[in-house]
Phi, psi and omega in degrees: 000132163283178190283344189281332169293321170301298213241335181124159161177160203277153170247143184249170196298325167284002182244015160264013132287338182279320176304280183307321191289315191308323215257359207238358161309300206235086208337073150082029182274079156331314148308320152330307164275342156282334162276343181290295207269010211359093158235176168283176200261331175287315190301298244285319161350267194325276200306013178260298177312332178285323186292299190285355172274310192228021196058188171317335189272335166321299179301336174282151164317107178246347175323121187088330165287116205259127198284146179315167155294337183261004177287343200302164161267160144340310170286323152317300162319274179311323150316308193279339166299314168320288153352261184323315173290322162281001167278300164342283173310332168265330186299297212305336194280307222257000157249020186252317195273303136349271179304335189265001175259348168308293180320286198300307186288351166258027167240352174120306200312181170276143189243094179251147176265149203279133159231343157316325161246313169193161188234102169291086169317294177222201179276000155217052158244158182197169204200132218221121194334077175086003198216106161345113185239111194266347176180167201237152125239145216246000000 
């Protein structure tokens, strides 16, 4: 077996139409059709199943494509808002957590870090439950 039947290679859209009409040709031999076009025997699978569900259209790449705003459902919209408000909300934490260790050290005291909530790296980095903030504006 080769190596392009195991892994694969990349397609453009018309030739996983050219894939599929051959495999839906030679009644659904999906091996077959992965050694002829040496792609895999699963991809040949997938788009013949995308295919006979959704037609041509079944076969585009959508991977990385972020849908319009009037495409969203009502739940989509809202999901992504949510999103946005807790990202907000961890920045607004993690600079609120900032300044008040800036306070403390510019009164003398010791500046220990809470790591539980957030840890002051330098004087304008700081890190948030995973997640890096390099500066703030006020």
């Amino acid at each position: 077996m080769s190596q392009a039947m195991t892994e694969g290679r990349k397609t453009t859209f018309e030739e996983r139409i050219e894939i599929v009409e051959y495999c839906l040709k030679h009644q659904k031999n999906y091996q077959l059709a992965a050694h002829t076009y040496g792609v895999s025997y699963q991809q040949v699978y997938q788009w013949t199943k995308k295919f006979e569900t959704n037609g041509e259209e079944g076969l585009r790449d959508r991977r990385g494509r972020t849908k319009d705003e009037v495409e969203l459902t009502v739940e989509e919209k809202l999901k992504l808002d949510i999103q946005r408000i807790e990202r907000e909300n961890e920045r607004l934490r993690a600079e609120n957590l900032f300044l008040k260790k800036l306070e403390e050290k510019s009164k003398g005291g010791v500046v220990k870090p809470n790591t539980s909530t957030a840890t002051l790296f330098s004087d304008s980095r700081i890190t948030s439950r995973g997640r890096t903030f390099d500066s703030f504006t006020m």
